[in-house]
N, C-alpha and C positions, 0 to 999 in steps of 0.2 A: 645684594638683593635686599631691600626693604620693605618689611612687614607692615603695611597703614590699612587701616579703617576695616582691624576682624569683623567680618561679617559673620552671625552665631542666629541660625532659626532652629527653632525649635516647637516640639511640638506641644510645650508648658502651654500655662495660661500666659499670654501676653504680659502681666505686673513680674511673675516668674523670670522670663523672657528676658524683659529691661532690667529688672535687678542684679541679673549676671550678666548683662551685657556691662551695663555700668562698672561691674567692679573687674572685668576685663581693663577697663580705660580708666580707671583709678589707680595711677600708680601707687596710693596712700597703702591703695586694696588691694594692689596685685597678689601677696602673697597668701593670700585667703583661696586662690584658683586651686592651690594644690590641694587642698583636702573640698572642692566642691567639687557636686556631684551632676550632671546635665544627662536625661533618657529620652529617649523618643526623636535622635537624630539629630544633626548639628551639621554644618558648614562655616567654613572659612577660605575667604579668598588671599592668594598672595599677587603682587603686584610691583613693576619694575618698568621704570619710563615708562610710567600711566600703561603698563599692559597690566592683562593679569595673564600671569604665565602659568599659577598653578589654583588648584583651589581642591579644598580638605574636607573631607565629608566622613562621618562615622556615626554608630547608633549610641554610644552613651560615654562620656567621660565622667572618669571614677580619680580623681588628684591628675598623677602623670599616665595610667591606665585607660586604652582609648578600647572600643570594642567595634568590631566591623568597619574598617576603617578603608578609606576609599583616597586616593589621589589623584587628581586629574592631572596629568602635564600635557597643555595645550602648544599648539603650533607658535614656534615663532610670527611676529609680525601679524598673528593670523589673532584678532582679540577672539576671546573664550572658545577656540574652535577646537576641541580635544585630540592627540596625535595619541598620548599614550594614559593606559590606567594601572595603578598599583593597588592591589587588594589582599586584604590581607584578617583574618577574626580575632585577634590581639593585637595588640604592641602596647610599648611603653612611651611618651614622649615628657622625657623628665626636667625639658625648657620649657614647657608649653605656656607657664607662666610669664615668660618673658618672650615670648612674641617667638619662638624658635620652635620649627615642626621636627627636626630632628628625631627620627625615630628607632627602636629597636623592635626585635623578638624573635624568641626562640620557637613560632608556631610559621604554619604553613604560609607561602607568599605566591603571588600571582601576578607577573607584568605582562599586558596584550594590550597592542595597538588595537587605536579607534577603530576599525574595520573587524578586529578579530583576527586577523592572518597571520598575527604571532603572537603566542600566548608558553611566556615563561615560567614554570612554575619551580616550586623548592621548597629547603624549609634553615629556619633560619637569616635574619636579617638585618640588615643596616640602612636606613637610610637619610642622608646628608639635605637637609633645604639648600643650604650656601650654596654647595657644591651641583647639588641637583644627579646627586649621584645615589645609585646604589648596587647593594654587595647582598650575594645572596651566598651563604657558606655552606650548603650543602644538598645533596643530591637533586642538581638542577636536569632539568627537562623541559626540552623545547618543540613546541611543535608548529610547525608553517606551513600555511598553506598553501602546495603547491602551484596552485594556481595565482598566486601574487608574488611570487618569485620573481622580480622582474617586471612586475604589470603592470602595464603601461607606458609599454618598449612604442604601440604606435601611440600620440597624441588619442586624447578620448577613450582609450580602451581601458575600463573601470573595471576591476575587480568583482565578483558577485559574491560580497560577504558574509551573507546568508547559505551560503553552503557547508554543507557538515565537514567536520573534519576527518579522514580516515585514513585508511591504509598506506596510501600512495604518498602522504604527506610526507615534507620535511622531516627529520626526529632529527633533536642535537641532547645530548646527556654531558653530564662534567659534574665535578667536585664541588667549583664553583664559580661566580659570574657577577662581574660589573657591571652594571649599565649607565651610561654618563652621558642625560640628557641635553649637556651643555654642548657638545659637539656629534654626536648622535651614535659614539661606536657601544659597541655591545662584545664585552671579554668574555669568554668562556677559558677556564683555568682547570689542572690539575685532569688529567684521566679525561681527555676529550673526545667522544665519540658520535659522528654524522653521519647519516644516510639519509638519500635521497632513492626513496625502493627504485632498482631496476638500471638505474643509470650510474648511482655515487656513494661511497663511503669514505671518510676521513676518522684518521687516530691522532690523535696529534697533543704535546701540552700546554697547547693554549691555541685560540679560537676568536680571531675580530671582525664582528661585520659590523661593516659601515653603513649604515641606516639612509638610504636616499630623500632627499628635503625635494626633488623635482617630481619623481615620481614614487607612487604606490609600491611596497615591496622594499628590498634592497641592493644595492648596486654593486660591491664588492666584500670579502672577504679573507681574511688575511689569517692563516695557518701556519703558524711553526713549532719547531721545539717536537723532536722523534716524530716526523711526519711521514705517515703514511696513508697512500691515496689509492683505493680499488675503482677502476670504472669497470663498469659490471656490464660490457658489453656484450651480447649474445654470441657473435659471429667470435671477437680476442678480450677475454676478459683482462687484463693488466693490472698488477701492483706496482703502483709508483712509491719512490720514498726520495724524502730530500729534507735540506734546513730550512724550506721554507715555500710557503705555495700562496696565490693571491689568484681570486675568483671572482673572474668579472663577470656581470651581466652584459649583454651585447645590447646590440637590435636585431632583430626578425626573429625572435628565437635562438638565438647562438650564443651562447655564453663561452666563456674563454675560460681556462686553467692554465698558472702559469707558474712552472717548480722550478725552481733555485737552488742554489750552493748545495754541490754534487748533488742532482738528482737522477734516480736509477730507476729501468723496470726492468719485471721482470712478465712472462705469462708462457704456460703451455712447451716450456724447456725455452723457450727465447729469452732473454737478456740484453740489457743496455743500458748508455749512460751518454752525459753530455754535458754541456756547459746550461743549458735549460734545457727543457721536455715545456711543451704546448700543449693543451688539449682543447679543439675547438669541439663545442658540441651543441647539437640539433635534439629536438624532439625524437628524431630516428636514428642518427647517425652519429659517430665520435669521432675526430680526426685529430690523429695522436701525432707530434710535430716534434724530435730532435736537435736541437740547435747548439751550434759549435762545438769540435772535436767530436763531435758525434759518433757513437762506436754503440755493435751491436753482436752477439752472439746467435746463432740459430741452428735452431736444428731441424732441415731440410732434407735431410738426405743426404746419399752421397752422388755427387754433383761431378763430371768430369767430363773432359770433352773428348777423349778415343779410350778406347777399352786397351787396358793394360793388361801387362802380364803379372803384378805383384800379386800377393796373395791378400783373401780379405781378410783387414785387422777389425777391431773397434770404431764402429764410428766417430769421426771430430764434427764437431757445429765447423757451420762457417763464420769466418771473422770479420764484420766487414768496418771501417773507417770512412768518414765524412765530413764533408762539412757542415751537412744536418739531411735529415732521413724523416720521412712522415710515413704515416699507418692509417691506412680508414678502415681497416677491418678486413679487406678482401687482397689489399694491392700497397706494397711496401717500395718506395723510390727513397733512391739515396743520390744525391747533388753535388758536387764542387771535391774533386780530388777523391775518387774512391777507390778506394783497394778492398780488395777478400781476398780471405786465403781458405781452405781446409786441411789443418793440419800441415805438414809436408807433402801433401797430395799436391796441391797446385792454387796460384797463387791468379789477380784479376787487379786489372787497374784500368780505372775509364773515368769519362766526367760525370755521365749519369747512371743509373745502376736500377731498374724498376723487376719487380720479381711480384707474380698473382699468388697467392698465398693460399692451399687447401688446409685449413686449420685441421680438419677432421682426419687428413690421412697425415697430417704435418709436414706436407712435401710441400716444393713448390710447381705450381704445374707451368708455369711460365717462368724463364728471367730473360731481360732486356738489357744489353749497355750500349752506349752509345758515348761517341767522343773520344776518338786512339783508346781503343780498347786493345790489351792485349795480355792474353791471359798463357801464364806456364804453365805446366805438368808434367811429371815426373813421372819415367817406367821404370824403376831400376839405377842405371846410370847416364838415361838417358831423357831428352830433356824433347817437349814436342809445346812447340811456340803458337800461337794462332795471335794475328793481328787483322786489325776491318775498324772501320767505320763504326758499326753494328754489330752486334755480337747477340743472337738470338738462340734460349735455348728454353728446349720441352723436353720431356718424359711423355712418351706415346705408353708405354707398358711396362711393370719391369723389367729392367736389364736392354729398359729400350731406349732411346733419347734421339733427339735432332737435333742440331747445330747449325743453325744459317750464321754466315758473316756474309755483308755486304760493305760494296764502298774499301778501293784498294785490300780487299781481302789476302793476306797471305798464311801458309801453315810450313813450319820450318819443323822436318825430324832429324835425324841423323844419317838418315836415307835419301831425305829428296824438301825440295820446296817446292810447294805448290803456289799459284796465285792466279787472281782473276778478280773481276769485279762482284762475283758470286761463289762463294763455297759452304758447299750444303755435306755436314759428315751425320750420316746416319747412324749412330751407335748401338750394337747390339750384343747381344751378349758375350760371342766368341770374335768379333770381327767387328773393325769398319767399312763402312762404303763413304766414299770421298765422291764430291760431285761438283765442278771447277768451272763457273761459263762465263761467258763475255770478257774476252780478250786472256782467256787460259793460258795460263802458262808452268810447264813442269821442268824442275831441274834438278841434275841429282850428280855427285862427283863424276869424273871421266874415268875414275876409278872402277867405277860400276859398268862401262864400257868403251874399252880405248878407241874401237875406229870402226869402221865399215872394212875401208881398206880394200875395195873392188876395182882400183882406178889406178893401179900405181902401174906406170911401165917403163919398167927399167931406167935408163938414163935421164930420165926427164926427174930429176928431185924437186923435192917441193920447196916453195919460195915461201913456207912461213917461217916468221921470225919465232925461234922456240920460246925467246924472253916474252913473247907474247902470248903464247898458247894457251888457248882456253881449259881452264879446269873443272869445269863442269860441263855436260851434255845438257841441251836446252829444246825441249819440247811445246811448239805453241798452236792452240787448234782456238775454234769457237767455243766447244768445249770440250770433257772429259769426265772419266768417271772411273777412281781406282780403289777396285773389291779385290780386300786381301792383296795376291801380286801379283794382281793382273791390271792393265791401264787401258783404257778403249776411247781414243780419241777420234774426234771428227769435224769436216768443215776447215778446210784450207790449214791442213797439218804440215806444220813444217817440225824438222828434228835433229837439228844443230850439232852436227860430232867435232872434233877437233880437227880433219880434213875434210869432211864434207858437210851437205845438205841434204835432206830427203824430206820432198813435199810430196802429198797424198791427199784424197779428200778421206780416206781412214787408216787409222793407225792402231794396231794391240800390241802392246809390248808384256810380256811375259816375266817377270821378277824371279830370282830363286826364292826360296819361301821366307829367306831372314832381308828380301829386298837389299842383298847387298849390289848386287850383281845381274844385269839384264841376260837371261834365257834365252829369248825369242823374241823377233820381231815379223810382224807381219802387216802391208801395207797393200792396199786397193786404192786404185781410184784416180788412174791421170798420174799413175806415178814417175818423180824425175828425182834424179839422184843427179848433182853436182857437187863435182870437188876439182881440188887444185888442178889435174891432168886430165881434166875429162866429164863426159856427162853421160847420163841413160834416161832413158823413158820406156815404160812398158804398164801393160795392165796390173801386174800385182806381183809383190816380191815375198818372199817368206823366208828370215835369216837364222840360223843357229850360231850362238854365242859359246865360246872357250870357257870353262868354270875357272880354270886357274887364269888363262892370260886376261881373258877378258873380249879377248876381239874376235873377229866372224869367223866361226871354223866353217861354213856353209853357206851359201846365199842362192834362192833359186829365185830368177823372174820369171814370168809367161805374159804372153800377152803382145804379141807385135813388139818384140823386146830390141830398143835400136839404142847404139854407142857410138858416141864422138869421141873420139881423143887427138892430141897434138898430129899423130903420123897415122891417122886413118879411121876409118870406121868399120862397125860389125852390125848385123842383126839378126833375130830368127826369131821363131815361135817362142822359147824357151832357151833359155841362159843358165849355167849352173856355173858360179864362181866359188871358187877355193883361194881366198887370200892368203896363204902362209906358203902356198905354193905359185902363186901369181898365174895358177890357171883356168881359165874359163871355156865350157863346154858348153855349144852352140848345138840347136836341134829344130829342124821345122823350119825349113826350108833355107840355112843358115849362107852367110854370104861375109868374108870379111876382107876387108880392104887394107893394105899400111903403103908406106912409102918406101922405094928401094933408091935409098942415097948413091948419085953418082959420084967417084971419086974424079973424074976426068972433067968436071963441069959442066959436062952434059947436063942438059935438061933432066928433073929424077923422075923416074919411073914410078908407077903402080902395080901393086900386085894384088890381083881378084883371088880367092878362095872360095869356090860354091861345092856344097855336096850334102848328103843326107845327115852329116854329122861333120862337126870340126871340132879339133881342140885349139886354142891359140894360148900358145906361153908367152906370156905381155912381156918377160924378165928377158926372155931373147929375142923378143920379135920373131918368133916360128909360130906356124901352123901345120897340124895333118890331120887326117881322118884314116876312117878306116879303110886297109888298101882296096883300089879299087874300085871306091865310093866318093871319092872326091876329084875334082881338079883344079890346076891351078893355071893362072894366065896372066898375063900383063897389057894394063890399058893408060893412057895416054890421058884422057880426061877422069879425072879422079870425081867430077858429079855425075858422070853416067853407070851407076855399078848396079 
């Protein structure tokens, strides 16, 4: 930078005027400047490749002692057009004789751009001409105004300078602060402290904003060293902390926050961390943004999807992992590989994870996942699986909650699998209700029931292969719906045992109370029962289950109740079968038919039974009734009976 042609007015007599000008530009006389004395205001301009870039104004010089001292530094490129001013009612400038503005002081300083929209103040100073720098060492204070933050994000939108400064404004405070006109950043050192009322705070030890040359205001800010960052949101207030944060001005109003090397928040018992934290923010709105390994703590409640039998401990937050998680204040999602857990309560893994957030009761009133969601839970030593598409859950009251899965839903306990394209479990305090549609389907071991076992007659064994036999029972309707142990299916029921089928258009099956083991079965509606030896049909069956064995100690049908088997048929109003004894008792108008094998090759016979009652033992091929009340006969076409 080159010092040519001090320009020096003042307010002297003219002869005054020139004779100190002169002995400025006397080298003979230079040294005569320090002990002369100039009042009534002075200017000097500096200048570099024909600009002037800066120019010096003050009310008296006393040797190197300037009084009221003024600096313009004008715009690049831009000749005499002022960007910033330095002011200050002392200094010393102890070159001044030698063409060098280099200045100190230990009194009050003030740097504010042309506009007024930042105005630095402090006490204690330095400042460099070469450099175009300066250092302010002590109790610096900044204040901006908000409204040129940024201003003139659209083309043409001008600042209005003329407005007071107050409340709402910027504040920055610090120990102390560089400004280095030569490339436009502005340092804030030692005990850094920012707010912007209502939306921002920063602590941090040290402080750079980059001064924007295109537009009014400034464009980014650059924060490290113990950083800590409050957005002061109404709805989730949050403290961030991290090595480092950079603060961009956007367009439309949006500025960007962007924290680095391990940055963490915290607010309202929640917790997290990540590879970066984002914060986009609006005039109304903040949208807080986790990025890579994204992990979060919360504390939502306690979250489960069937009511257990353990006892209540202490609550755990939930834990959840991501590949990054955003916050706007109401609605928290988390993206790409997410797991949660609570504690050893039960665990979640899906691709998306969205949860509405009631700040004020710190619950979640909504959670959403979606993408192979499937989440564990633990009763004891037992484990209850839920898998879907979708995985939807609410808190209706306490102790109350829903659970939708959709899209291949299934739920695995120890007891039974359920599945369907729909399962709704309503959780309440003592109990669930399970609720299974569109293509339902319930399966639970053979354990739980070995047979029907209404079909078997005598010599005719069955042709399943045992290396085959199914070990589970399989129930499939439209849908279902099982409270506590009870199951009430409907719409084209089928109920799969390991010899037979039984379809219905309804079905209630009865549980013992630890669901090991099926009680009851009762069935309406077009009902038919096939198995290996035989078939039935009747209006409606009602069977009772063995606790120990398991298989049907009782079976009664009504209803137009007709039987097919290999050597004949039966029917009547009402059936009452005893499997362990292979006996069935016929009532209401009862009729049963078998074949009477000829040894001699004769053509075989038929034998009719009709009367008010029959017994038929299926194990011997006999029938009787009560004496008296039955007869029997033999016919020749066995479809006329």
């Amino acid at each position: 930078m080159q010092s040519c042609a001090q320009i020096l007015k003042s307010s002297f007599p003219t002869a005054a005027a020139a004779a100190f000008f002169l002995i400025l530009l006397n080298e003979t006389q230079a040294a005569d400047i320090e002990s002369a004395t100039i009042r009534g205001g002075w200017e000097a301009a500096v200048t570099e490749n024909n600009q002037v870039t800066t120019i010096l104004r003050g009310e008296e010089i006393n040797g190197s002692r300037i009084t009221q001292l003024s600096i313009q530094l004008n715009k690049e490129g831009a000749q005499s057009t002022p960007e910033f001013f330095i002011e200050s009612p002392e200094c010393n400038m102890p070159y001044l004789s030698e063409g060098n503005y280099d200045a100190s002081s230990a009194k009050n300083i003030i740097l504010r751009t042309a506009d007024g929209g930042f105005v630095i103040e402090g006490v204690g100073w330095q400042w460099s001409q070469s450099q175009a720098l300066l250092v302010i060492s002590n109790k610096v204070s900044t204040t901006i105004k908000k409204d040129l933050i940024g201003a003139g994000r659209k083309k043409g939108n001008k600042p209005d300078s003329s407005e007071p400064q107050n409340s709402s404004n910027v504040k920055i405070q610090s120990n102390r602060f560089v400004f280095n006109h030569a490339n436009s950043k502005a340092i804030y050192q030692d005990q850094v402290f920012a707010t912007d009322p209502g939306r921002l705070e920063i602590s941090c030890g040290k402080l750079q904003i980059d001064l924007s040359e295109e537009i009014q205001g400034f464009k980014e800010v650059l924060a490290e060293d113990q950083l800590v960052i409050k957005l002061l949101d109404a709805n989730a207030p949050i403290q961030a902390s991290g090595g480092r944060a950079i603060y961009r001005i956007g367009q439309e109003s949006q500025d960007v926050i962007e924290i680095m090397d391990a940055p963490a928040w915290s607010t309202q018992g929640h917790n997290g961390k990540g590879d970066r934290i984002r914060v986009t923010a609006s005039e109304t709105r903040q949208f807080f943004k986790v990025i890579g390994k994204a992990w979060a703590s919360l504390d939502l409640g306690d979250i489960r999807i069937q009511q257990t039998n353990e006892p209540e401990s202490e609550q755990q937050p939930i834990e959840i992992s991501a590949d990054q998680y955003e916050f706007d204040g109401t609605e928290l999602r988390f993206e790409g590989l997410v797991k949660a857990s609570q504690g050893d309560a039960w665990t979640l893994s899906c691709k998306t994870l969205t949860a509405d957030i009631d700040e004020k009761q710190k619950t979640a009133v909504m959670i959403e996942a979606s993408g192979m969601v499937q989440m564990n839970q633990q009763d004891g030593d037992e484990d209850f699986i839920a898998k879907a598409n979708k995985v939807v859950y609410e808190p209706i009251a306490p102790g109350q909650e829903t659970v939708i899965l959709t899209g291949n839903a299934q739920v695995d306990t120890e007891e039974f699998v359920a599945r369907g394209e729909r399962i709704e479990i309503n959780k309440k305090e003592v109990s669930n209700t399970i609720h299974v549609s569109r293509l339902a389907t319930l399966e639970f071991p053979d354990s739980t029931i070995s047979s029907i076992g209404i079909l078997n007659f005598g010599d005719n064994q069955s042709t399943r292969d045992p290396s085959k036999a199914l070990n589970q029972v399989r129930i499939t309707s439209k849908e279902y719906s099982l409270i506590v142990n009870k199951a009430v299916f409907t719409g084209e029921v089928s109920i799969h045992f390991p010899d037979e089928t039984l379809n219905c258009d309804t079905l209630e099956v009865m549980f013992s109370p630890d669901r090991k083991w099926i009680k009851n079965i009762f069935a309406t509606g077009a009902v038919h029962l096939v198995g290996e030896q035989g078939r039935m049909t009747c209006r409606e069956i009602n069977g009772i289950f063995s606790s120990s064995t398991h298989q049907m100690e009782r079976l009664r049908a009504e209803g137009n109740v007709s039987m097919t088997h290999p050597r004949g048929k039966a029917r009547g109003e009402t059936a009452v079968f005893y499997p362990q004894t292979q006996m069935i008792e016929l009532q209401g108008e009862p009729r049963i038919m078998t074949t009477l094998e000829s040894k001699s090759g004769r053509p075989s016979q038929y034998i009719l039974a009709e009367g008010e009652s029959l017994m038929w033992d299926q194990a011997k091929h006999r029938f009787n009734g009560p004496r008296g009340r039955y007869r029997i006969k033999t016919i020749k076409n066995p479809e006329v009976w």
